[in-house]
C-alpha positions in Angstrom: -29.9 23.7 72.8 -31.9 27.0 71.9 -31.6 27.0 67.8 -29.4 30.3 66.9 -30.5 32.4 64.5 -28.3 35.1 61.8 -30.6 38.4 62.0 -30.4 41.0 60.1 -28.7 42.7 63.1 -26.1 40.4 63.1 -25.5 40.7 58.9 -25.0 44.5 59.3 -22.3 43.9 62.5 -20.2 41.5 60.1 -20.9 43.8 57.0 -19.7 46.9 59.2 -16.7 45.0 60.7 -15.8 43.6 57.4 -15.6 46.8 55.7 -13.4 48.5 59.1 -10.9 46.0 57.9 -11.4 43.5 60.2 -10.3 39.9 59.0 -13.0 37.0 58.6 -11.1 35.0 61.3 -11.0 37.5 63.7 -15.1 38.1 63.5 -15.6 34.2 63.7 -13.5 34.0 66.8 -15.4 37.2 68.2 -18.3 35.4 67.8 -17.7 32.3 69.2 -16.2 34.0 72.2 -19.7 35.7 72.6 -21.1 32.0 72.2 -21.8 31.6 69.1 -21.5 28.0 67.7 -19.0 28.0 65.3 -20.8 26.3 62.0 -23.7 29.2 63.1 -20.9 31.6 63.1 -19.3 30.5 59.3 -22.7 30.2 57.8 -23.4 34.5 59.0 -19.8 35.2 57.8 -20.4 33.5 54.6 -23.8 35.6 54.4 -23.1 38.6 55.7 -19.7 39.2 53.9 -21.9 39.0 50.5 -22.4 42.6 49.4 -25.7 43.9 50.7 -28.5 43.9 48.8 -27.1 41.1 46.2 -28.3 37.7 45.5 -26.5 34.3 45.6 -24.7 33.6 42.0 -27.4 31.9 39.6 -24.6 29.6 39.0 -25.5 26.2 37.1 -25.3 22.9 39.0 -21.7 21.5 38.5 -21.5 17.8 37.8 -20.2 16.1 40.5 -19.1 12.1 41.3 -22.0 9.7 41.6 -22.5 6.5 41.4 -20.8 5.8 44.6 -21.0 1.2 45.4 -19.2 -1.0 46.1 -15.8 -1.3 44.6 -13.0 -3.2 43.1 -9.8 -2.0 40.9 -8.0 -4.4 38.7 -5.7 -5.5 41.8 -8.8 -6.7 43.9 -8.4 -4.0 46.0 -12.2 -3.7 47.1 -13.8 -0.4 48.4 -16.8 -0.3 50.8 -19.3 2.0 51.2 -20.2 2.1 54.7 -23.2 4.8 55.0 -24.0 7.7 52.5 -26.6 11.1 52.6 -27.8 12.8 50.2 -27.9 16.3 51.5 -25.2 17.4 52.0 -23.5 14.8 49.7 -21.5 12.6 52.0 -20.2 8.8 51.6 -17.9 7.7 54.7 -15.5 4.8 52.4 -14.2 1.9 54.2 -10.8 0.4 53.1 -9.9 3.1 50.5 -6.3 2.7 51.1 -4.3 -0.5 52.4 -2.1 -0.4 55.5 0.5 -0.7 53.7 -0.4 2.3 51.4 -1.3 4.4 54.3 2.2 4.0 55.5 4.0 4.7 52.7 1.8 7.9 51.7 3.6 9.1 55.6 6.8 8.3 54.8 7.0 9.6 51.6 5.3 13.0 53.0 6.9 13.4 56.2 10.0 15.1 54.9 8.9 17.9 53.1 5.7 18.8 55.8 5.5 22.4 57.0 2.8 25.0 58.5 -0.3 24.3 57.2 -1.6 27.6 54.4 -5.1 28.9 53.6 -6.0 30.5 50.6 -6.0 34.2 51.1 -9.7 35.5 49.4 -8.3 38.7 48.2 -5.2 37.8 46.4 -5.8 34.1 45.4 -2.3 33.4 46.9 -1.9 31.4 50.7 -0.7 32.2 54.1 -0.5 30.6 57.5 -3.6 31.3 59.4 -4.3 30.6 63.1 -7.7 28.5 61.8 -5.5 25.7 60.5 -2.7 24.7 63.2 -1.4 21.2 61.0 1.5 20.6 59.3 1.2 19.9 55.3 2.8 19.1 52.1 1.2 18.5 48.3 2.5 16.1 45.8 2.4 16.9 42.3 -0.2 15.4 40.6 1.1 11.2 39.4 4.5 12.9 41.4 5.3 9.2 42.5 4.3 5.6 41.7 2.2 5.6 44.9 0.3 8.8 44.0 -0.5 7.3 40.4 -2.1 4.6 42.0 -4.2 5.8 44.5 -5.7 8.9 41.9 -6.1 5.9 39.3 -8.1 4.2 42.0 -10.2 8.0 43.0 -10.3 8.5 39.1 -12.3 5.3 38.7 -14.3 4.6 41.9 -15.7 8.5 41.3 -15.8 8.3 37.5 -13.6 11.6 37.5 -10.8 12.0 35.0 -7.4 12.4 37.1 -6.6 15.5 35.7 -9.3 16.9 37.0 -7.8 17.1 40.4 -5.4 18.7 42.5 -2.7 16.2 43.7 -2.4 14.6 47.0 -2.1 16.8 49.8 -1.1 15.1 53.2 -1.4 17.0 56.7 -0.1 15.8 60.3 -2.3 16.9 63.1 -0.4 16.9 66.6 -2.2 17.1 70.0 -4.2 20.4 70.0 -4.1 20.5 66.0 -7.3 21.3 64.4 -9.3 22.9 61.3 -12.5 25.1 62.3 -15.4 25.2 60.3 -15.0 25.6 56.4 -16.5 25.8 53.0 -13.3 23.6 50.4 -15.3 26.0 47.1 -13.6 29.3 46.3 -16.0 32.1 47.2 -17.0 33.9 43.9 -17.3 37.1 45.8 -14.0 36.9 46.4 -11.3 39.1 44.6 -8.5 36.6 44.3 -10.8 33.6 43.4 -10.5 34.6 39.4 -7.1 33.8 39.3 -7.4 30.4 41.5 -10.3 29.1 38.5 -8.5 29.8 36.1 -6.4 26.6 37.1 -9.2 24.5 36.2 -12.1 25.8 37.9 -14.0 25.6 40.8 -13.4 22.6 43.2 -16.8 20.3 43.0 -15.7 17.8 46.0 -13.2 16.4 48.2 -12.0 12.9 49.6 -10.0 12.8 52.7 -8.6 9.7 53.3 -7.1 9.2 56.6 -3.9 7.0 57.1 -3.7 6.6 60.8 -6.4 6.6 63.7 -5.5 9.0 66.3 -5.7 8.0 69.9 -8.5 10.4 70.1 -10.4 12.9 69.0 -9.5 14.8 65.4 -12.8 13.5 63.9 -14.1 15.4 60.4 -17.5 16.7 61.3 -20.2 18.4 59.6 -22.2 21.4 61.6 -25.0 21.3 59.4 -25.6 17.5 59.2 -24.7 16.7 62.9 -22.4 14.6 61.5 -19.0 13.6 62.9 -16.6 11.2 61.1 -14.0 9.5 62.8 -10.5 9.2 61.8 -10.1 5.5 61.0 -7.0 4.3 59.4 -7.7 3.2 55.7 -11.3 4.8 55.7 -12.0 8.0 53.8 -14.9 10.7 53.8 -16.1 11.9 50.5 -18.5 14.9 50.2 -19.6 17.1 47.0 -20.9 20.6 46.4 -22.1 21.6 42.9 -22.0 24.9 43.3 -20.2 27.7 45.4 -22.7 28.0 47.7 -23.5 27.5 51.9 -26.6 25.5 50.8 -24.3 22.5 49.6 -24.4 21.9 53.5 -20.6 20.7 53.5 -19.8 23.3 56.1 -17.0 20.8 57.8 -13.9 20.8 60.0 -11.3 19.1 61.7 -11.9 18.8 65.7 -9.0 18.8 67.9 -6.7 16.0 68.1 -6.6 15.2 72.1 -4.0 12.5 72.2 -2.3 11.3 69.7 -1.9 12.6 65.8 -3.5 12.3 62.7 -2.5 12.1 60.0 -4.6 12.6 56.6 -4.2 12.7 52.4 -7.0 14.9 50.9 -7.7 15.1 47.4 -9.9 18.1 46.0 -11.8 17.4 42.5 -11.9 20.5 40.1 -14.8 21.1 37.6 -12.1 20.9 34.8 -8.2 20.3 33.5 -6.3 20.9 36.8 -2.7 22.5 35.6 
C-alpha cells in the first residue's frame, strides 16, 4: 500500500471547505470517496480544521489508569489481561464481565435504545449523524444494582474513582451498523467543548466492554496501530489519551457488523467529578 501523506495542499482544501460551511463529515466522506483511507482522512480533518498558523495546545499530561494486571474483586471475579501496547495505550481485557452480566446489561438496556447521537463541536449539545448508524441508551451513573457493580469493578481494576466517569452507555449494532474513525477527547478548538468540561473535564480514556460476539465482523480497530479487536462476548478493550491530541494514537472505530449484531457497554473516564 503506497503510504498517504496530509500536504500542505490538502490542509488549505479542508481549511477552505471548512470555512464555506461545509460539515466535517461531509469532507471525510469526500475524501474517502477520492480514496483516501479513512484513519488518513480523520487525522487531516483533525489537522487541517486547527486554525492556520496555530500550534497544538501545550496542555499538561492528564493522569490516566495504569497499573493494568491481572485481576480479582472481592467476589473472585478474575480479570485477565490478554495483550497490552504502550503507544497508543491499549489493553484488550478478557472476562471483564460474566455471561450472565452481559445479559442482564441487554435486557436492562434494550427498552429505552434509540438512534445513536454525536456530540455536535459547535454547540456542545448531540445530534444524529450518519457516522454512527447504532442504536444507544446511557444509564445514570450507580442507576441500577448492575451498574454499581460493574463501575465498582472499572473503579478498582483502573484505580479511578467512580465518579469520575460518565455512566454506562450500551449500543446495539445491526447488520450494516458501524462507527468510522474517531478521536472519544473533546476537541479544545472546538466552540461547544467549554461547556461539555465543565461537567468534569476532559475524557482521559474509555473501556468498551462487549456483551455478545457478533456472527461477524463489527471489530473495534485502531488505524494508527493496525490494530483490530474483535467483539468477544465478556472481553473489553481499554485505551487512554492524556491529552486532547491526534498524537495519543487512539484514532479508533467500529467496522461494520456483516451478520449478526453487536451489542456493546462503553464507559468514558473524565479527568475529574463527573456530574
Amino acid at each position: 500500500m503506497v503510504d498517504q501523506l496530509v500536504t500542505p495542499a490538502l490542509l488549505r482544501w479542508i481549511r477552505e471547505q471548512t470555512e464555506a460551511g461545509q460539515p466535517p463529515l461531509a469532507l471525510q466522506e469526500a475524501m474517502e470517496r477520492s480514496g483516501w483511507e479513512p484513519g488518513v482522512a480523520a487525522r487531516a480533518l483533525a489537522e487541517g480544521m486547527r486554525p492556520e498558523g496555530a500550534m497544538p495546545r501545550a496542555l499538561p499530561e492528564l493522569c490516566v489508569p495504569e497499573g493494568l494486571s491481572q485481576w480479582e474483586d472481592q467476589g473472585g471475579h478474575a480479570v485477565q489481561v490478554l495483550a497490552s501496547l504502550q503507544h497508543p495505550r491499549v489493553a484488550i481485557l478478557g472476562q471483564m464481565l460474566s455471561p450472565a452480566e452481559c445479559a442482564a446489561l441487554i435486557d436492562e438496556a434494550r427498552p429505552r435504545l434509540s438512534r445513536s447521537e454525536t456530540v455536535v463541536n459547535e454547540t456542545g449539545g448531540s445530534e444524529v449523524n450518519r457516522a454512527r448508524t447504532s442504536q444507544g441508551m446511557f444509564f445514570q451513573r450507580g442507576e441500577t444494582p448492575l451498574c454499581r457493580r460493574i463501575e465498582a469493578r472499572i473503579a478498582a481494576l483502573l484505580g479511578w474513582p467512580v465518579d469520575h466517569g460518565e455512566g454506562l452507555q450500551v449500543l446495539r449494532y445491526a447488520p450494516g451498523a458501524e462507527y468510522k474513525a474517531h478521536y472519544d477527547y473533546f476537541d479544545p478548538d472546538h466552540a461547544g467543548t467549554s461547556s461539555i468540561l465543565r461537567r468534569g473535564g476532559q475524557r482521559v480514556a474509555t473501556l468498551v466492554m462487549y456483551l455478545n460476539t457478533p456472527e461477524e465482523g463489527g471489530a473495534t480497530v485502531f488505524p494508527d496501530a493496525g490494530l483490530s479487536v474483535s467483539a468477544v462476548a465478556g472481553q473489553a478493550v481499554f485505551f487512554a489519551y492524556g491529552s486532547p491530541e491526534p498524537s495519543t494514537g487512539t484514532l479508533h472505530g467500529g467496522a461494520p457488523v456483516v451478520r449478526g449484531e453487536k451489542w456493546v457497554a462503553t464507559k468514558w473516564l473524565r479527568e475529574g467529578h463527573f456530574e
